[in-house]
C-alpha positions as CSV (number, residue, x, y, z in Angstrom):
1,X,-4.4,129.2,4.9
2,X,-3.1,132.5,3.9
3,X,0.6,131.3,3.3
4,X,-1.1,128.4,0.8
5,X,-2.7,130.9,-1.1
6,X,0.0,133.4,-1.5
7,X,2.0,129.7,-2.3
8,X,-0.3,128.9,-5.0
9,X,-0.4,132.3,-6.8
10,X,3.1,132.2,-6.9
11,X,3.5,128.3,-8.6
12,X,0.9,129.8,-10.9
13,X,2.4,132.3,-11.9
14,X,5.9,130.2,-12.4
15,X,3.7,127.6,-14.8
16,X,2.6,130.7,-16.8
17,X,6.0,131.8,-17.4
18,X,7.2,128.7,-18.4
19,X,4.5,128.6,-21.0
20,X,5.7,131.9,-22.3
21,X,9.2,131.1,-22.3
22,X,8.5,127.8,-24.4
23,X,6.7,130.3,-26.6
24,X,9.4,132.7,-26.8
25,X,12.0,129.5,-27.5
26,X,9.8,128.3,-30.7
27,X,9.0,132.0,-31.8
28,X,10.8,130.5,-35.3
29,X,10.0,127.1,-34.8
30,X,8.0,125.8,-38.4
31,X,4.4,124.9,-37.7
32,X,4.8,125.4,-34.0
33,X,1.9,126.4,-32.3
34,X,1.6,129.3,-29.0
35,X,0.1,127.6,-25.8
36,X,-1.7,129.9,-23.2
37,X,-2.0,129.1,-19.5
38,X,-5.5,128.1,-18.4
39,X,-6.0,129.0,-14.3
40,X,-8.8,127.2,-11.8
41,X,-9.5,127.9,-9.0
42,X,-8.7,125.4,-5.8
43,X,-11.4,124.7,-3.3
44,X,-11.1,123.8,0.2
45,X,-13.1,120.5,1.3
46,X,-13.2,118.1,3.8
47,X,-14.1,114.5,4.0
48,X,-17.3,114.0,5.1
49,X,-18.1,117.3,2.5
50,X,-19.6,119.2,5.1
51,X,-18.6,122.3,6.2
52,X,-17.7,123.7,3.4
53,X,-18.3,127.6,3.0
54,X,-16.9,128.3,-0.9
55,X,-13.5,130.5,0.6
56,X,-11.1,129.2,-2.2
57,X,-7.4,128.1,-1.1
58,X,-5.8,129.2,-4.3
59,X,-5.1,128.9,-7.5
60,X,-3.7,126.3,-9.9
61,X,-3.1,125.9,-14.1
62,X,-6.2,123.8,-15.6
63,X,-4.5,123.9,-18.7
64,X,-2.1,124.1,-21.3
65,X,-4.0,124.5,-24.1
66,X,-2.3,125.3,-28.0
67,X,-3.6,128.1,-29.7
68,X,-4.0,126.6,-33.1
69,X,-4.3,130.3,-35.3
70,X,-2.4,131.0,-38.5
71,X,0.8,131.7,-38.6
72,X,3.0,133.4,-41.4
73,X,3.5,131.0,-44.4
74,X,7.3,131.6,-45.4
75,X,9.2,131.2,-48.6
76,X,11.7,128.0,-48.3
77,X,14.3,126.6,-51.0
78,X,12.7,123.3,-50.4
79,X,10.2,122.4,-52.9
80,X,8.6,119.6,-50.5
81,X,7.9,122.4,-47.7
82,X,3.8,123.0,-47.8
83,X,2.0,125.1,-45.3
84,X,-1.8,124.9,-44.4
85,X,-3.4,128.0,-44.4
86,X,-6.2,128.3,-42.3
87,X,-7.0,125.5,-40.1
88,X,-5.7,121.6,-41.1
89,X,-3.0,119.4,-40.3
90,X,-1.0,116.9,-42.4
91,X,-1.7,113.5,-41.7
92,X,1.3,111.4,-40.8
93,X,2.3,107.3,-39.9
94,X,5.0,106.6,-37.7
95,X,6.8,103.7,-38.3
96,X,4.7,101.8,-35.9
97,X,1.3,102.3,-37.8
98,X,-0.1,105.2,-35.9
99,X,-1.6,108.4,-37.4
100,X,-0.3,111.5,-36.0
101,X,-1.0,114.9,-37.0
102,X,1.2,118.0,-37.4
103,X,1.1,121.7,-38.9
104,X,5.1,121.1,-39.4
105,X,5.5,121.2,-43.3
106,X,8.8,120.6,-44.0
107,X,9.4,117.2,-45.7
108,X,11.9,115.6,-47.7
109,X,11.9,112.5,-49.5
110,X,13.9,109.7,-48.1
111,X,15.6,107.0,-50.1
112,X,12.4,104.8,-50.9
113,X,10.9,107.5,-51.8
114,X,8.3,108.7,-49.2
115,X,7.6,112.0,-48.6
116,X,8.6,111.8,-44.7
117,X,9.2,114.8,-42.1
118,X,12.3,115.2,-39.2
119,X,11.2,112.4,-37.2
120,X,10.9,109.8,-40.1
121,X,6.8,110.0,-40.0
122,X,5.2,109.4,-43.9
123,X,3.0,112.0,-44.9
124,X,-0.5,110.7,-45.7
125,X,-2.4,111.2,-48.7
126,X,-4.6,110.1,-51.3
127,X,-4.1,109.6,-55.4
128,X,-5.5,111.4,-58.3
129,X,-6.1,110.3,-61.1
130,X,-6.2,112.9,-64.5
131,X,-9.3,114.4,-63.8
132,X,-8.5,115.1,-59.8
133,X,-11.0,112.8,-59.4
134,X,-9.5,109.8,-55.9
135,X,-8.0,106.9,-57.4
136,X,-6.4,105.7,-54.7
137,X,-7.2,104.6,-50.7
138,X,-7.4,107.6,-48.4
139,X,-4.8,107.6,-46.2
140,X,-1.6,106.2,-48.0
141,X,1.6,107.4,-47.3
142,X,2.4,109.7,-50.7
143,X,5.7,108.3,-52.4
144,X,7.6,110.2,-55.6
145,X,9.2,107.5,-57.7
146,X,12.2,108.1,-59.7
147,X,10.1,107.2,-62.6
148,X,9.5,109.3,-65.5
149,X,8.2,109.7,-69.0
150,X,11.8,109.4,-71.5
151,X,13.5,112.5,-72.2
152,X,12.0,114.7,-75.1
153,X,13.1,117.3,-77.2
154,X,11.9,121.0,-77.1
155,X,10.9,122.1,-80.2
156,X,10.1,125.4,-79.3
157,X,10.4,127.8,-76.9
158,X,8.2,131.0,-76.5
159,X,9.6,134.0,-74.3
160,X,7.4,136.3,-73.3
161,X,9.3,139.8,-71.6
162,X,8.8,143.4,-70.7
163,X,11.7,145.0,-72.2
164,X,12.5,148.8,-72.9
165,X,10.6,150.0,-76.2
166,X,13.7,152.8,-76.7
167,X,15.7,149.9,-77.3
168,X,17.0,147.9,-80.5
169,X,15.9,144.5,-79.8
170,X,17.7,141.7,-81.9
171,X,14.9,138.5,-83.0
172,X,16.7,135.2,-81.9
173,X,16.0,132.0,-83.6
174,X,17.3,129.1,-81.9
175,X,17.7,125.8,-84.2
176,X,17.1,122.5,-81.8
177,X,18.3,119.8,-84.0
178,X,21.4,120.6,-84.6
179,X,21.7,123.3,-81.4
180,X,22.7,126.7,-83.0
181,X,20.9,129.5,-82.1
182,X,20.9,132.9,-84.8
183,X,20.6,136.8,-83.8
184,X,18.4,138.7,-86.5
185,X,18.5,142.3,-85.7
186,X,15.6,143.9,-86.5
């Protein structure tokens, strides 16, 4: 039995390594999660279950089990990228119906205009109405339309800025309607 034991300790040890490596390989992998190796030990027993003294024949993985922790929450140039902080997933619906549920938050909009991720899943949510208060059902797939208030014009703009009080700075009056803007040096 020695040569098993020696045997199992070393497929153990193989399995764990493989669980690192895949964490190593998504070290910059969005909303992926770290996995940690989970040993048991293996048991010797017969079939008639007696004779049995405890002397253990090994080792083997119990489980892979994710380490769901925060991560870092990164700065994109996508507008639709979201990140949970704390502990949450999004809520997604593959095309079949099915609820699945990721901590990957980069989305996009695809050409109907659901909010969707990589693998074409649409991101689940629920409507508000002014107040924040739900207007919708729970669980419907979130969609942006194209539709939007008619253009308006600005008719004023405020600046607000931090600028060098040594320095001369001109008053600018812009005129909307007819697009002129006028320096007034003060």
């Amino acid at each position: 039995m020695g040569f098993q034991q020696g045997l199992s300790g070393l497929n153990t040890s193989s399995k764990s390594l493989e669980v690192i490596g895949n964490n190593v390989a998504n070290a910059n992998t969005y909303g992926a999660k770290s996995s940690r190796a989970e040993f048991a030990d293996m048991y010797a027993a017969s079939l008639g279950g007696g004779g049995s003294n405890g002397i253990g024949i090994g080792a083997r993985i119990g489980a892979v089990a994710q380490q769901f922790t925060q991560g870092n929450i990164t700065t994109t140039s996508n507008n639709l990228d979201l990140a949970i902080n704390g502990r949450g997933f999004f809520a997604m619906q593959t095309a079949q119906g099915e609820t699945v549920y990721t901590r990957n938050g980069q989305f996009k909009r695809d050409a109907s205009g659901f909010i969707v991720n990589n693998e074409k899943h649409q991101l689940l949510g629920q409507a508000l109405d002014d107040t924040g208060a739900p207007s919708g059902p729970a669980g419907s797939p979130v969609r942006l339309s194209n539709d939007g208030s008619a253009p308006q014009k600005a008719s004023a703009i405020t600046l607000t800025a931090n600028m060098d009080a040594k320095a001369t700075i001109p008053a600018v009056a812009v005129d909307f309607a007819n697009s002129k803007s006028y320096n007034f040096v003060t």
